[in-house]
N, C-alpha and C positions, 0 to 999 in steps of 0.2 A: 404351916401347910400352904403350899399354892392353889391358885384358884384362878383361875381366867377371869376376866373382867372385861363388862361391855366396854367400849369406847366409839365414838364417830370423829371420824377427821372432817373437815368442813368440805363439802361437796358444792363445787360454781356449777355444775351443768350437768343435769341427772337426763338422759334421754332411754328412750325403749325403740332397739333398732330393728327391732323382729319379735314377731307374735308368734306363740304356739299354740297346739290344742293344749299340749300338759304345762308348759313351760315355757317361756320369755327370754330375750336375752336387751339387758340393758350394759348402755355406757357414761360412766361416769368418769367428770373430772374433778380427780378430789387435791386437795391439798395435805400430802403424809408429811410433809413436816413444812415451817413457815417459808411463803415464797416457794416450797417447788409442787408444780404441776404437775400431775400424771395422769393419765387415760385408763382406765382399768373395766373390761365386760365380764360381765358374768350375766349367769344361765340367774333369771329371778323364778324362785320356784313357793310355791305354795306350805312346802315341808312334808312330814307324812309319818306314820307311825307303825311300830312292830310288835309281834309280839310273840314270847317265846311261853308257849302254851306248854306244860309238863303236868305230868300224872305219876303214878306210880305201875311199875311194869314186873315182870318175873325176873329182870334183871337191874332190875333197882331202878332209877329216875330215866324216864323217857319223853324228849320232844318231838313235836309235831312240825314236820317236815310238808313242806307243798313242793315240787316239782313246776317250771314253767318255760316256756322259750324267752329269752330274751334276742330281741334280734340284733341289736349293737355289737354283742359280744359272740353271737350268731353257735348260740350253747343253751341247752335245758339247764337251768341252775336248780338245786336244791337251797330252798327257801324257808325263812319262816313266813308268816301271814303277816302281810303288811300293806298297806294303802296310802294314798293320799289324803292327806286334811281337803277336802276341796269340797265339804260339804257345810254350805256356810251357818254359823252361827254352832255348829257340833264342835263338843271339846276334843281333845288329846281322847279322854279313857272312852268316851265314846262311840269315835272313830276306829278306838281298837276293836271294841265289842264288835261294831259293827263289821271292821275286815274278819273279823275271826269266824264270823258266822258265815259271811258272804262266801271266803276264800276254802276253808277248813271244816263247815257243819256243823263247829263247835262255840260252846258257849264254858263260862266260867263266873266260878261264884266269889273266885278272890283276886284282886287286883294289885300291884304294886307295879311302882316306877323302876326301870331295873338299870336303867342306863342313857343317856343323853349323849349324841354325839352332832357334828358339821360331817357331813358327805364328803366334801370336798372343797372346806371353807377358802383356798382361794380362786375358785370357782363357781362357784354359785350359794346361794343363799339359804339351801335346803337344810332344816335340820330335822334329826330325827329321835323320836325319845320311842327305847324299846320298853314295853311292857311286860312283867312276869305274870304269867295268866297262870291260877292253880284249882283244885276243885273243879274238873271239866266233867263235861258233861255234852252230848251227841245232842244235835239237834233234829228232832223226828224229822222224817222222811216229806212230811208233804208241807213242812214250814222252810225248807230249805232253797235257800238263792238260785236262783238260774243261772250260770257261769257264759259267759260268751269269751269271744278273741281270742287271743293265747289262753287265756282262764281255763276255757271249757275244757281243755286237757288234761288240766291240773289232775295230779293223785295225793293222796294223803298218804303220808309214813311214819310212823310213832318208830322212833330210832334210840336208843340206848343214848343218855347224855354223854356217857362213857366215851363210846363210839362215835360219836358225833366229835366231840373234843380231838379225837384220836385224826378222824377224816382232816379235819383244819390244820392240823400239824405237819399229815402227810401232804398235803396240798389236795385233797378233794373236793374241798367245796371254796368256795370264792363269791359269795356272797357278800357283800358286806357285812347288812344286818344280823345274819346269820349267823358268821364268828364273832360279830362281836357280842352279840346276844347270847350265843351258846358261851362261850370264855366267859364273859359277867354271870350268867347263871350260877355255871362251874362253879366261879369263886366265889361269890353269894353263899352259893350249898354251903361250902367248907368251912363259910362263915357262920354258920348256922343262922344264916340268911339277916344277920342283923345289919349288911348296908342297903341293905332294900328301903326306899322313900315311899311315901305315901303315893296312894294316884294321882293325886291333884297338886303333888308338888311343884313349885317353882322352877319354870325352863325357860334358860337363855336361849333368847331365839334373835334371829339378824332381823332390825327394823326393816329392812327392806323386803320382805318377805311378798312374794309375785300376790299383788291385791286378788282375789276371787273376783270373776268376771259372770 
């Protein structure tokens, strides 16, 4: 079987050439093989977590869909709920709960690890592990987040897994997390969900991960 495996090449001169509110951008000069130098930046990012919340619906498995603007790509994406780790000393599953509640209204009684991926491993340091959130459940009316920024817009849409898979193929949705969250789902189901990991599983994640400030 393969299996990616951490490695660090030795690093002469780690610098941070610009600050952000979300994210960093550092320059190193590492040594990828003996004697040669190279300069390499990347975005240092904190990482962040997703999660692909499912219930059961009149047309069989249904995920939970947010809506938001992203302005980069200067498009509403269809989303699942996901956040930044950037609450310090909070795990992986409790950052999930907590974006699910924040983002979605919703809360969930069963947890599993659904998927580990790098964003854009030669580009920044973010990784991200999506969650399988099941057993959901609406969070009453006056315990529920107050949404601001792009947020406050958000809508909620319980979509057919079906359908959703169907969307990714056609090209409708372009999310990251979201295909690759809904396709791992997907295949999980058909598995009768035996590659699902525990929540607390073991995640490779890049040492340089942008320190919480």
């Amino acid at each position: 079987m393969i299996s990616d495996r951490p490695e660090s090449k030795p690093v002469h001169l780690h610098e941070r050439v610009w600050n952000g509110a979300v994210f960093d951008m550092d320059q190193d000069t590492v040594e990828v093989t003996p004697g040669n130098l190279v300069i390499r930046h990347y975005v240092a990012h904190t990482g962040a977590v997703a999660i692909v919340a499912m219930r059961e619906g009149d047309q069989g498995p249904e995920v939970a869909l947010v809506d938001q603007y992203r302005h980069p790509v200067q498009a509403v994406l269809w989303e699942i709920p996901a956040g930044l780790l950037d609450v310090e000393g909070e795990s992986p599953l409790e950052a999930a709960k907590r974006e699910l509640w924040e983002e979605a209204d919703l809360q969930a009684d069963r947890w599993d690890v659904l998927v580990d991926y790098f964003t854009s491993p030669g580009g920044t340091t973010e990784g991200l592990r999506i969650f399988l959130a099941r057993d959901i459940r609406e969070v009453p009316a006056e315990q529920r987040y107050e949404r601001d920024d792009e947020e406050a817009a958000m809508t909620l849409r319980w979509v057919p897994l079906s359908q959703a898979v169907e969307a990714i193929h056609a090209g409708r949705l372009h999310n990251p997390s979201a295909v690759v969250g809904i396709l791992a789902a997907d295949s999980a189901r058909r598995q009768n969900w035996e590659p699902l990991r525990d929540a607390n599983a073991p995640w490779m994640r890049s040492p340089f991960n942008r320190t919480l400030r």
